[in-house]
TORVOKOL-609329 format. One record per residue: z negated, y, x of N, C-alpha, C in turn. Coordinates in pm, whole numbers, plus 50000, padded with zeros to 5 digits. Each point is the difference from the previous one (the first is absolute). Layout:
ZYXZYXZYX/...
% end
This chain:
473994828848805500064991950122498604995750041/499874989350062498364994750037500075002150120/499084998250104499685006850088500614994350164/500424987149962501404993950091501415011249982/500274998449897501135010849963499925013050042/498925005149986499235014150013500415001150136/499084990250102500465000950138501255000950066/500874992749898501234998450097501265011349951/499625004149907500515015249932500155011250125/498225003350017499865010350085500094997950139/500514984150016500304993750189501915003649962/500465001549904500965005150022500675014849950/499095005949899500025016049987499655007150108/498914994550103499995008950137500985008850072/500634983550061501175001850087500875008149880/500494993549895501075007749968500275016749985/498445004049960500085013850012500365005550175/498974993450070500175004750141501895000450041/500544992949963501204994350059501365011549928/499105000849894500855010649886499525014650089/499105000150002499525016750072500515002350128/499894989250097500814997950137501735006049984/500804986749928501405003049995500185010949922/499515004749910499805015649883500195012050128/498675000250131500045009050095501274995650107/500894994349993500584997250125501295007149909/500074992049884501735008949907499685013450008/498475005649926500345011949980499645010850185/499764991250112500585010050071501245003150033/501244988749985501084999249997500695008149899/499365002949851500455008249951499585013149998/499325003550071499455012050027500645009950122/500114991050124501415002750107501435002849898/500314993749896501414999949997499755010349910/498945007249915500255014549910500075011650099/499344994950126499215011150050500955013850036/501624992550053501025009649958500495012149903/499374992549901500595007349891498085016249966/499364995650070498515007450002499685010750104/500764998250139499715001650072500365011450040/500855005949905500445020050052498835003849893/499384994949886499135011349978498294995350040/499575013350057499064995250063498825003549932/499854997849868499265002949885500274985649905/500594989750091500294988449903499094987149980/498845002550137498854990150027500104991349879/499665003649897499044999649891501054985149937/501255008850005501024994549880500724985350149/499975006750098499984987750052499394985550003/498825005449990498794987849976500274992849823/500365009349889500184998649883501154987449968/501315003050115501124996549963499704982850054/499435002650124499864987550085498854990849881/499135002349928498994991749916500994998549878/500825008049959500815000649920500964985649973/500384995450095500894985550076499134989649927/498795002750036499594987850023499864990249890/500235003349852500284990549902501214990250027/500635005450060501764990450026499324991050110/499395004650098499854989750114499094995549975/499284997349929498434990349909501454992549918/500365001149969500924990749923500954988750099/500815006750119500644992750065499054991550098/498825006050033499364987950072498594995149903/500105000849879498904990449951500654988350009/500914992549973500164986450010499184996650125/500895002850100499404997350164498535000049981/499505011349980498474999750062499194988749899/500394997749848499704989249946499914987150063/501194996150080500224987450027499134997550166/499615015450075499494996650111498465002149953/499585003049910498825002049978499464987049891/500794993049932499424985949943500144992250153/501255000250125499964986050067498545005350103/499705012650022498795000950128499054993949899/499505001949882499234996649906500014984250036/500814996049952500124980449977499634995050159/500545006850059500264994450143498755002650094/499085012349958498405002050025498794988349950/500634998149873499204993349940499834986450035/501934992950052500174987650096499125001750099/499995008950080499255003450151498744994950005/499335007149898498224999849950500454987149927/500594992550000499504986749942499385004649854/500315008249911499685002949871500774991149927/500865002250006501374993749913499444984350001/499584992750164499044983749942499295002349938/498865006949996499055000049966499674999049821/501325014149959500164996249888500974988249928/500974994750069500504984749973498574988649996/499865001750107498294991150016499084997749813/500185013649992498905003349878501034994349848/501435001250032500384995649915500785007749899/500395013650062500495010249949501594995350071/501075003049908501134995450030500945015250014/500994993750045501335010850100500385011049892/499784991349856500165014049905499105007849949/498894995449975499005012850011499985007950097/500114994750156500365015650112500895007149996/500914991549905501375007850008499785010249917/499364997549857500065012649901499835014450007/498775005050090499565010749976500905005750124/500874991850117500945010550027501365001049929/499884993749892501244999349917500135013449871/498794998249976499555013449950499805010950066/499415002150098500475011950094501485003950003/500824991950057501225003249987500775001349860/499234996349897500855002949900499605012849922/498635005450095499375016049966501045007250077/500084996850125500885007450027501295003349974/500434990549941501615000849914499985006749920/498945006549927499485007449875500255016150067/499084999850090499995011750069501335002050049/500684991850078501215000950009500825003649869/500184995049946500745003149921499635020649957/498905002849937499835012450000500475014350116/499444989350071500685012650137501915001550017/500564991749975501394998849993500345006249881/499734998549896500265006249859499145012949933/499265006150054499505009749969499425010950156/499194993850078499375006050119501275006250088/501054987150024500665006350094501505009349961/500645003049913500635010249929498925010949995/499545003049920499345012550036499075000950099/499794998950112499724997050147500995006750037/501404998450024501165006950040500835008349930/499595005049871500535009349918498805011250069/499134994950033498815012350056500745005250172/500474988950038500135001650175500885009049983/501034995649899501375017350020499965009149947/499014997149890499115019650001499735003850057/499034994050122499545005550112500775001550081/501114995450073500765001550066501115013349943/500365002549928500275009449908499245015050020/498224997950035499325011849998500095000350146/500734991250095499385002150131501365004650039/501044994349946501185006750049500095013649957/499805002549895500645017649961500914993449908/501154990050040501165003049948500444991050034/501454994249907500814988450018501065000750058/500195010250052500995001050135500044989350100/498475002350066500114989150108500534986049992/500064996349898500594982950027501545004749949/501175013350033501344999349975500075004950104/499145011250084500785009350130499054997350071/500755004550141499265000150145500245010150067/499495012150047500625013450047500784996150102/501215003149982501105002150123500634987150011/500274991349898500654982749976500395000449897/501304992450028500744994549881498964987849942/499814999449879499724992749909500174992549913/500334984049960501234997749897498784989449903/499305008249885498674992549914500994995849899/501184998149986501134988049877501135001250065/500274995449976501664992350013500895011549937/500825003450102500835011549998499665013249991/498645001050040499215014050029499025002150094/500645010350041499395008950150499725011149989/498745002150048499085012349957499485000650158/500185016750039499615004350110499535017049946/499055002650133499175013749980499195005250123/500435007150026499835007350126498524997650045/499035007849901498844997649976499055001349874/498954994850026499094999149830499125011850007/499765007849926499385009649995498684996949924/498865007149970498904996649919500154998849860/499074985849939500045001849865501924986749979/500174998350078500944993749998501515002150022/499905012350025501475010649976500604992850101/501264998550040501034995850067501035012850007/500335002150143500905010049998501104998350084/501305004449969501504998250077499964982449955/500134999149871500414987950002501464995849938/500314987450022501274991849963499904991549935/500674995049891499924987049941501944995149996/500364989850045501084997149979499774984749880/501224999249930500024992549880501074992749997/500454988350106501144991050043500154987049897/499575007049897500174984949893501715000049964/500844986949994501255002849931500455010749957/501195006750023500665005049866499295015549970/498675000750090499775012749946499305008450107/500495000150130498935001950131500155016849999/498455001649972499465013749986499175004450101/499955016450063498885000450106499335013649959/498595004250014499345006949916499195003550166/500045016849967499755002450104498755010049970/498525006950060499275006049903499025006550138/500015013549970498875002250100498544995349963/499335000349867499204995049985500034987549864/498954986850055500354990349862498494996050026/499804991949862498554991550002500254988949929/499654992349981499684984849947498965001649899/500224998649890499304997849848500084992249934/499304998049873499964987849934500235010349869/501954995049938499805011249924500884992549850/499014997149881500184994249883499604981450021/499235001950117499334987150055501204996150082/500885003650059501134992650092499795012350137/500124991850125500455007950119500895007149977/500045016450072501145004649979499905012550144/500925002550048499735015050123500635013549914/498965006950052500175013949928500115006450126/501795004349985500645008250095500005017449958/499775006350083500395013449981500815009050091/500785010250031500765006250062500824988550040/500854990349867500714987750043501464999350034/500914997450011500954996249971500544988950017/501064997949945500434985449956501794996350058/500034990850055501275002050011500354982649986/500945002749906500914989349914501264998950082/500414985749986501074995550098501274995849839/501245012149930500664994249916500894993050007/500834998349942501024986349990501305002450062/500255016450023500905004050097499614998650093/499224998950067499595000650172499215016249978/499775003549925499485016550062498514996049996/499645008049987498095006749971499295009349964/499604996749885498985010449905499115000250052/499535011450037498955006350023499405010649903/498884998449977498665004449860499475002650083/499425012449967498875009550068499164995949857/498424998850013499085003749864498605006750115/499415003749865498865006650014498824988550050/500094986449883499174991250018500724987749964/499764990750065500714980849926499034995749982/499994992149915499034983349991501184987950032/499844997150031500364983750073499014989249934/500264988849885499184993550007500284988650061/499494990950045499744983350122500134994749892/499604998849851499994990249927501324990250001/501245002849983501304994950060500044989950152/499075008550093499914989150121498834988950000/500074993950058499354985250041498805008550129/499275004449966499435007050097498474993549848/499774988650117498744989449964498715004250089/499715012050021498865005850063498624999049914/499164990050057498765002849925499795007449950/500185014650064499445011149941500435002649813/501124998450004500845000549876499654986549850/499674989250089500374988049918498464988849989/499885001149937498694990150049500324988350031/499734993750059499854986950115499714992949927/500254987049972499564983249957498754998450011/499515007950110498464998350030499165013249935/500715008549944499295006149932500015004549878/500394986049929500374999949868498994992649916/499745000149858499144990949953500824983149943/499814992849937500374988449983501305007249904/499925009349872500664998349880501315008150061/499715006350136500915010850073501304990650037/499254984750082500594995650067501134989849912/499654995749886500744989549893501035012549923/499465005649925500915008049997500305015750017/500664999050141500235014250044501075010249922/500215009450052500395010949927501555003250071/501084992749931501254997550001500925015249992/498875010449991500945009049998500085009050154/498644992050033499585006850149500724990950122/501055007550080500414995650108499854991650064/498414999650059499644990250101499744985149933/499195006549861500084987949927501484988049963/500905009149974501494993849963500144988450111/499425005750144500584993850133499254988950043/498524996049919498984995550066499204994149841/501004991249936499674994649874499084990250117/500914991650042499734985150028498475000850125/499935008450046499005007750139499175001449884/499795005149902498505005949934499344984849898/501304993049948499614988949952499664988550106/500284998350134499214993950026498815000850108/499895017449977498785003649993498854996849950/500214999749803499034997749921499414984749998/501494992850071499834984949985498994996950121/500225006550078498675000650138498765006149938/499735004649904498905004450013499344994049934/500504993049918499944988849888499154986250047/500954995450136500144985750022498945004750176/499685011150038499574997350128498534996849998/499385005749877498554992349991499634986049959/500684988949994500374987450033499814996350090/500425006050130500084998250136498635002250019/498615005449979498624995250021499554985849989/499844995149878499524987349987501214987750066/501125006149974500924990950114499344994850146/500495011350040498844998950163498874997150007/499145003649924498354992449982500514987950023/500844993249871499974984849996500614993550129/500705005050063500754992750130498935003150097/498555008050021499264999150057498914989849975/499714998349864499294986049967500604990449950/501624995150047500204990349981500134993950182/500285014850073500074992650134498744997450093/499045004949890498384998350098499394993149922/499874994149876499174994649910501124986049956/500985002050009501074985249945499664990450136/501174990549939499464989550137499274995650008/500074992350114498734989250016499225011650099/498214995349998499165001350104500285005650137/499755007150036500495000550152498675001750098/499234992850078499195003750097500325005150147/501465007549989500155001650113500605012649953/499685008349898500565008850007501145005249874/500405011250021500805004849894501195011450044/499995000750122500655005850104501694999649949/500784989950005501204998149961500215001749895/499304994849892500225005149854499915012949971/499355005350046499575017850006501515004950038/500684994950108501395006950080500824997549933/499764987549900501104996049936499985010849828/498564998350003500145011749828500385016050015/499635002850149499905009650014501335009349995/501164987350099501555000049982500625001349879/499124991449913500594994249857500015016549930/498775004249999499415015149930501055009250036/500115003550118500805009250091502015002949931/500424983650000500874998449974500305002749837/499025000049956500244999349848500165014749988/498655008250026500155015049992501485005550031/500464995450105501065003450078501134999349909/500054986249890501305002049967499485002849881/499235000949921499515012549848501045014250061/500075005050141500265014250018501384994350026/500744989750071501475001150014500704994949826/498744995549907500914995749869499965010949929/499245012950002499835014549923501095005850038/500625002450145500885003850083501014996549965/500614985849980501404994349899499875006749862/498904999649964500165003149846500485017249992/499725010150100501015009550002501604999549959/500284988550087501524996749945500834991649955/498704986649964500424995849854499094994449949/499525010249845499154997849942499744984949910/500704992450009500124983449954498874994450088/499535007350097499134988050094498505007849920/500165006249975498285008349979499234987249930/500674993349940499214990649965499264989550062/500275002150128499234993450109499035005450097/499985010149941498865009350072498704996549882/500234993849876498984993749945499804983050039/501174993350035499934987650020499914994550158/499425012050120499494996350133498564996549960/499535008549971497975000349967499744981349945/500965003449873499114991949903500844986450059/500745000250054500324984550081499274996650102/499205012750078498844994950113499164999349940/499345004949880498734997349939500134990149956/501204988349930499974988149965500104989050107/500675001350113500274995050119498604998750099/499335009949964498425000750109499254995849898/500215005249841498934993649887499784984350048/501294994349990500144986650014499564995050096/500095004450138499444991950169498635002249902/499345010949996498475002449943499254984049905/501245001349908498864993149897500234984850027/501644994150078500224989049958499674993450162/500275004150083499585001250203498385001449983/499534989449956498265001450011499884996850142/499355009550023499174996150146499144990849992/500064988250094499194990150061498545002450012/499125002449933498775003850032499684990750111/499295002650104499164996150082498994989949988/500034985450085499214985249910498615009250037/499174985149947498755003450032499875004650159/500284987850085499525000050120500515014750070/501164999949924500085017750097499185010449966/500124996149883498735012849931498504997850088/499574985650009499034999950043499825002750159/501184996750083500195005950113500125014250034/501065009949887499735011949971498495006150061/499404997449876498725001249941499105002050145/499814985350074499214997650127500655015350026/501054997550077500655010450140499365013849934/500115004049873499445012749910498435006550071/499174980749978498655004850019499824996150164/500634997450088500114998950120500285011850078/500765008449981500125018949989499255005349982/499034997649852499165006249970499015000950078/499304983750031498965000850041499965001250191/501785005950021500035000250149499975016249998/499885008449884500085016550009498655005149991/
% end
């Protein structure tokens, strides 16, 4: 880059970092309130609190880099209108696409980076957060029971327990099992929650069991110890299943058909991968609707005020529906293909105001009127 380029690189790498570090601190105090629940009985958790909350922050560098891209090229363009730079270099003879480049390249560094943080940074980012959450709980109880509440973590199962004892123990508990055809209730002075052959399962002891048979009577089983495994229920608890968001790319295309949550959440993880795919697009998208709505067009000596409200809308709205077209593609994966074809239709749509919407350069006489009023300031400061 030469040293025009150079300048207008770092007139818009400024802001964008600032704007990225700003909205970065505003999500992650928001996500820092909403763990703080799950931190806040052990009082030895400082540490892992602070861990979990920095932990986030690859996902939310991802959902607001577009944004801070697109507000950090228009303060850029729209500073440079202010200071009369932008004449100055028309004046000299430097045209709308050389200013345009080096924030075109910025944003297409950042699509790079983007892209990495979505496909590598932020999966293991959150394969780390529920380890930790894992060392801070003790135990995977807490996201099935609540001492002294009925509980229902799947569909046709209710799990209650007097109280939790240390280490995770649960004691005087109940599990009833109201699925069709086979409603079972398991009764246990003491049970725990394990992860046992890699599937959830409660390990009951001093249990018994009582079966509802086909006469109307009831079996009742006394045992020493039960296992109960969840694998059978729809009990989609983070704790158990890894999350869309904390999967890597090859997790999300093809998942593991023998695992439950997976069976339930083909179409949810595929157009997962298709978001993670198509959302770093959405950088140089927004760049371009920022220099096509401050740099396209004709001349303006009065300003850039409306065009700014108008790109700014344009930006806003686009982000907006990238997240309501990921959201359909949950439940029907035929559209995912338009979570690649929003970006690259505004990058051809703003490409175009850009290259073919030449701005009116400014005649002489304005330039030379410019110019006076310039050194008329000057020589009045």
């Amino acid at each position: 880059m030469n040293t025009l380029e150079s300048y207008v690189f770092r007139q818009a790498l400024g802001p964008l970092l600032a704007i990225l570090a700003a909205l970065a601190a505003v999500a992650l105090l928001t996500q820092g309130l909403d763990r703080l629940s799950l931190i806040a009985a052990n009082r030895n958790s400082g540490f892992a609190f602070a861990w979990v909350t920095i932990l986030a922050l690859p996902q939310l560098v991802s959902l607001i880099l577009p944004l801070a891209i697109y507000f950090a090229v228009a303060y850029a363009i729209n500073r440079m209108h202010n200071e009369s730079e932008t004449v100055v270099a028309y004046s000299a003879g430097v045209s709308h696409g050389r200013l345009a480049k080096p924030v075109l390249r910025l944003s297409l560094a950042a699509a790079v980076v983007h892209l990495g943080v979505v496909l590598i940074v932020q999966p293991a980012a959150y394969r780390e957060i529920r380890e930790t959450i894992y060392e801070v709980r003790g135990d995977v109880a807490a996201s099935l029971v609540r001492e002294g509440s009925f509980t229902f973590p799947a569909e046709d199962l209710t799990v209650y327990a007097r109280e939790r004892g240390p280490n995770g123990e649960m004691r005087d508990m109940m599990i009833h099992d109201a699925r069709p055809n086979r409603p079972i209730t398991y009764n246990a002075s003491r049970g725990a929650v394990a992860m046992v052959n890699g599937k959830p399962a409660v390990i009951m002891r001093d249990a018994q069991v009582q079966r509802q048979l086909e006469d109307g009577t009831v079996q009742v089983v006394d045992f020493d110890q039960y296992l109960l495994e969840l694998g059978d229920f729809s009990v989609d608890s983070e704790l158990f299943y890894l999350k869309p968001s904390d999967r890597f790319l090859f997790e999300l295309v093809a998942p593991d058909l023998t695992n439950y949550f997976d069976q339930r959440n083909v179409d949810r993880l595929l157009a997962e991968a298709h978001y993670r795919l198509s959302s770093p697009l959405l950088d140089p998208a927004l760049a371009l609707i920022a220099l096509a709505g401050l740099l396209g067009g004709e001349f303006s000596r009065r300003g850039y005020a409306r065009r700014l409200v108008i790109a700014s809308v344009a930006a806003l709205l686009v982000r907006l529906a990238a997240l309501a077209i990921q959201a359909e593609c949950v439940d029907n994966p035929d559209l995912n293909p338009l979570q690649y074809a929003l970006p690259l239709l505004v990058c051809a749509g703003a490409g175009w105001m850009l290259v073919f919407a030449h701005p009116r350069r400014p005649s002489r006489r304005a330039l030379k009127r410019r110019r006076a009023e310039l050194a008329a300031a000057g020589a009045g400061a």
